[in-house]
C-alpha positions as CSV (number, residue, x, y, z in Angstrom):
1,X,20.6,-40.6,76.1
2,X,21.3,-37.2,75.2
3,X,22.6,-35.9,72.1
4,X,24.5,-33.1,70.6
5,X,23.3,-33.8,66.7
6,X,19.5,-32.8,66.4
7,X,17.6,-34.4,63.5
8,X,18.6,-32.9,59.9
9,X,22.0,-32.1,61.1
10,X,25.4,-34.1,59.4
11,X,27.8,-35.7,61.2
12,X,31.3,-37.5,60.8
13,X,32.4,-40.7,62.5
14,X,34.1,-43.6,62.3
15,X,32.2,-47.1,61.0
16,X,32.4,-49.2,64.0
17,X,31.0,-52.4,63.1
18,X,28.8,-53.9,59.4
19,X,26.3,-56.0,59.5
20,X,24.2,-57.4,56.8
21,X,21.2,-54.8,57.6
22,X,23.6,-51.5,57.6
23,X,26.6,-49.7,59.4
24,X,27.1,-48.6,63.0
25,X,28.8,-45.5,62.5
26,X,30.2,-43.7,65.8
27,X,28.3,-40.5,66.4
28,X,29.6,-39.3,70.0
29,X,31.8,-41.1,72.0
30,X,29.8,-44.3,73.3
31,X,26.9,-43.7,71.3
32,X,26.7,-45.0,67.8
33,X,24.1,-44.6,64.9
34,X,22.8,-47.4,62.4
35,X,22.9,-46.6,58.7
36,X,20.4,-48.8,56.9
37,X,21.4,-50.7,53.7
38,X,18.4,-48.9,51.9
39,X,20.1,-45.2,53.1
40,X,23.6,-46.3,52.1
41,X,22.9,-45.0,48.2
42,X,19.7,-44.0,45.9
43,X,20.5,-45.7,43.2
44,X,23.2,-48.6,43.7
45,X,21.6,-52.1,44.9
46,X,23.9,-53.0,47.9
47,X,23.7,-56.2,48.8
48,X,25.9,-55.9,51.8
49,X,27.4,-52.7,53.2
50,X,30.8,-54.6,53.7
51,X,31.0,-54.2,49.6
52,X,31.2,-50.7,50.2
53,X,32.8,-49.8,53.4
54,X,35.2,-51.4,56.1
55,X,35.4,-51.3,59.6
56,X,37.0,-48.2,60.5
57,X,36.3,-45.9,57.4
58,X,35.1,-42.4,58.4
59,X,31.8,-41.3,56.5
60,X,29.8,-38.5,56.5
61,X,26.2,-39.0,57.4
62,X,22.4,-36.9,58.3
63,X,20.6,-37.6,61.1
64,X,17.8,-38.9,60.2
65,X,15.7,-39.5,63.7
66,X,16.3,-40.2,67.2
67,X,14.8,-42.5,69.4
68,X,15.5,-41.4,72.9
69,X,13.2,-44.2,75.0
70,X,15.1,-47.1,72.5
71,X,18.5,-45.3,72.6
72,X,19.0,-45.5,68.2
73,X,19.5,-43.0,65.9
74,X,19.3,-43.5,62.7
75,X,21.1,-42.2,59.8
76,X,21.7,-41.6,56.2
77,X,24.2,-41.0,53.5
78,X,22.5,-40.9,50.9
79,X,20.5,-38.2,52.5
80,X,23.7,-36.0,51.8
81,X,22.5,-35.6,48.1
82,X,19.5,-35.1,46.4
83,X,17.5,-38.0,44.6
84,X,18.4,-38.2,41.3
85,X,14.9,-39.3,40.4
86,X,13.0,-36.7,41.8
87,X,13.4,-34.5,38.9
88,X,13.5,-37.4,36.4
89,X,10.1,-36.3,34.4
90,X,11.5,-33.2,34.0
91,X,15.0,-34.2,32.6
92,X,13.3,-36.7,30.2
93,X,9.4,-36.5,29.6
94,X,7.8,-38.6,27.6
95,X,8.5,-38.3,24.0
96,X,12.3,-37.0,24.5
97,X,15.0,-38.5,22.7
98,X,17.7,-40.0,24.7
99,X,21.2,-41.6,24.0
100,X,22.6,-44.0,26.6
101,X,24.2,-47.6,26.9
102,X,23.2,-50.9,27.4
103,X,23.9,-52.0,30.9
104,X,22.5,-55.3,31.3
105,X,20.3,-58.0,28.6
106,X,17.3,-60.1,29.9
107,X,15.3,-62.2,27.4
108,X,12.4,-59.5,28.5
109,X,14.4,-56.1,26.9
110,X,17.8,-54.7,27.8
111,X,18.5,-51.8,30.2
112,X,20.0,-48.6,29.4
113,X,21.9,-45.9,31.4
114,X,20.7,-42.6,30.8
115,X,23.1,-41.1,33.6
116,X,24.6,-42.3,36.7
117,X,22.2,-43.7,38.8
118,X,19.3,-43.2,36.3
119,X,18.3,-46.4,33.9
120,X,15.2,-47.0,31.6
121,X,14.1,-50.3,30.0
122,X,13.3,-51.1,26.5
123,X,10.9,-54.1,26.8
124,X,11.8,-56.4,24.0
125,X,8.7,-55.5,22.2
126,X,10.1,-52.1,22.0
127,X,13.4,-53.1,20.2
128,X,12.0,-53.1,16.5
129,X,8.8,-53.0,14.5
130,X,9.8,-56.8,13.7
131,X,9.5,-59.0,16.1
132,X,12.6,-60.0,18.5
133,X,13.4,-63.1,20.6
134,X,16.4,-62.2,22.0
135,X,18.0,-58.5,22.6
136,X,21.0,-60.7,22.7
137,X,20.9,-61.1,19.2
138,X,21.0,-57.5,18.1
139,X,22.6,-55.7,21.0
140,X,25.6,-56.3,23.5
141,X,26.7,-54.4,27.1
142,X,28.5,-51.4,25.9
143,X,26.5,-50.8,23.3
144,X,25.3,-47.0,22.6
145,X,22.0,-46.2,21.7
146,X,19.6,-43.9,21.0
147,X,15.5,-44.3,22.4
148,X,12.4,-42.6,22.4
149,X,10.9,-41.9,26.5
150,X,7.7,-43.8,26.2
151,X,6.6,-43.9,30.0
152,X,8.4,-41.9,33.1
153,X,7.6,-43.4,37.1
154,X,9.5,-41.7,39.4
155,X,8.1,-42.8,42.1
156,X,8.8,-46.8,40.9
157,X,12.2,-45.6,39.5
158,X,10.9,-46.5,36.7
159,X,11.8,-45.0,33.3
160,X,10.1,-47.0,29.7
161,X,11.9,-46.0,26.7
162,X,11.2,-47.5,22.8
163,X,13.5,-47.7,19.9
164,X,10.1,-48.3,17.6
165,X,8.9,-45.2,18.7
166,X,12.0,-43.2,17.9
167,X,11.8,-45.0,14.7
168,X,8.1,-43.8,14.0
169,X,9.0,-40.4,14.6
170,X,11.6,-40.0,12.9
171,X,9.7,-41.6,9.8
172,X,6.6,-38.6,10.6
173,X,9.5,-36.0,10.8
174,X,11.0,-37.0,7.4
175,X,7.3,-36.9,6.1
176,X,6.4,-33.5,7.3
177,X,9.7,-32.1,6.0
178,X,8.8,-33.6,2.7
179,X,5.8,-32.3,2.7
180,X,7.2,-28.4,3.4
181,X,9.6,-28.8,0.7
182,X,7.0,-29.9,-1.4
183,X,4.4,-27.2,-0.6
184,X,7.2,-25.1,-0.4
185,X,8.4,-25.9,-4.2
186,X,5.0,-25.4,-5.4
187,X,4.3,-22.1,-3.9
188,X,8.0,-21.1,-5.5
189,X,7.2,-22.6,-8.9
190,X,3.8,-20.8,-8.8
191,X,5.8,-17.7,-8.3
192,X,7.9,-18.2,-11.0
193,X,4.9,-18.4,-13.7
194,X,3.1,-15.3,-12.0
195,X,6.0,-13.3,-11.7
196,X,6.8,-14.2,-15.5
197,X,3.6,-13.5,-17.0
198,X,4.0,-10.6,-15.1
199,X,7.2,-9.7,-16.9
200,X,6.0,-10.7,-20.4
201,X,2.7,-8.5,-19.9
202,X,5.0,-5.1,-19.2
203,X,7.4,-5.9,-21.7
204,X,4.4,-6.0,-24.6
């Protein structure tokens, strides 16, 4: 088998068949190339390609290897963008306030979109400094929210995020500006005095 696409390149064909495992997409004439489910997208969970694509569509894929002795190339279309999660830590470290919405409720925490492809959990022990049964009970699909990043694994896809936490800092922000306009307000009213005992002393 010889052909004209080395690995890394792109390529455009037609899908010629779906099974349950990935597409056989058409790469030359008489020689097709398998798309695996797990290279169809980086973040959606595709249970089948058929929910995706039909017999006949033309996509655009990267050559991913070829196995001349076997006669299959392989190929992906997700390879055609970058990972969304490999520069997740950056986007959110820990300690980052996001806002996102609540895509899905488990009696363990809810799920919440940061941005396309990108979701982080809040474990229901997360949810509130009181204790919660059920998200359920507080929160519904649709719902916007804002969280504290707690933990960031990119390599799990795997983002932890805390509405406590966000709560605890804000209540140490609102304490530390309390405490400058307090210090601040003394150092003023301390002023004041000097500057009129000041004033009294050269007016005698």
């Amino acid at each position: 088998m010889r052909i004209n696409h080395p690995v890394g390149s792109r390529i455009k064909g037609k899908v010629k068949s779906i099974t349950e495992f990935g597409l056989f997409v058409e790469v030359e004439e008489n020689i097709d190339g398998l798309v695996h489910v797990s290279d169809l997208h980086w973040t959606k969970k595709i249970k089948h390609p058929s929910e995706v694509y039909k017999k006949g569509d033309e996509v655009e894929a990267v050559v991913l290897g070829i196995d001349v002795d076997n006669e299959r190339i392989s190929l992906g279309i997700k390879q055609l963008s970058d990972d969304p999660w490999a520069q997740v830590a950056k986007r959110y470290p820990v300690g980052v306030r996001i806002r996102g919405k609540v895509t899905s409720l488990t009696d363990f925490g809810m799920f919440v979109e940061l941005e396309e492809g990108v979701e982080g959990l809040i474990h229901v022990s997360q949810l509130s400094a009181e204790r919660i049964d059920k998200p359920a009970s507080l929160y519904k699909i649709g719902d916007e929210i804002e969280a504290e990043v707690t933990t960031v694994d990119a390599r799990e896809k795997r983002i932890g995020l805390s509405i406590k936490a966000l709560r605890r800092s804000e209540e140490r922000e609102e304490m530390d500006a309390y405490l400058k306009r307090e210090q601040s307000g003394a150092r003023f009213s301390l002023g004041d005095v000097m500057g009129s005992e000041f004033g009294d002393k050269t007016k005698s």
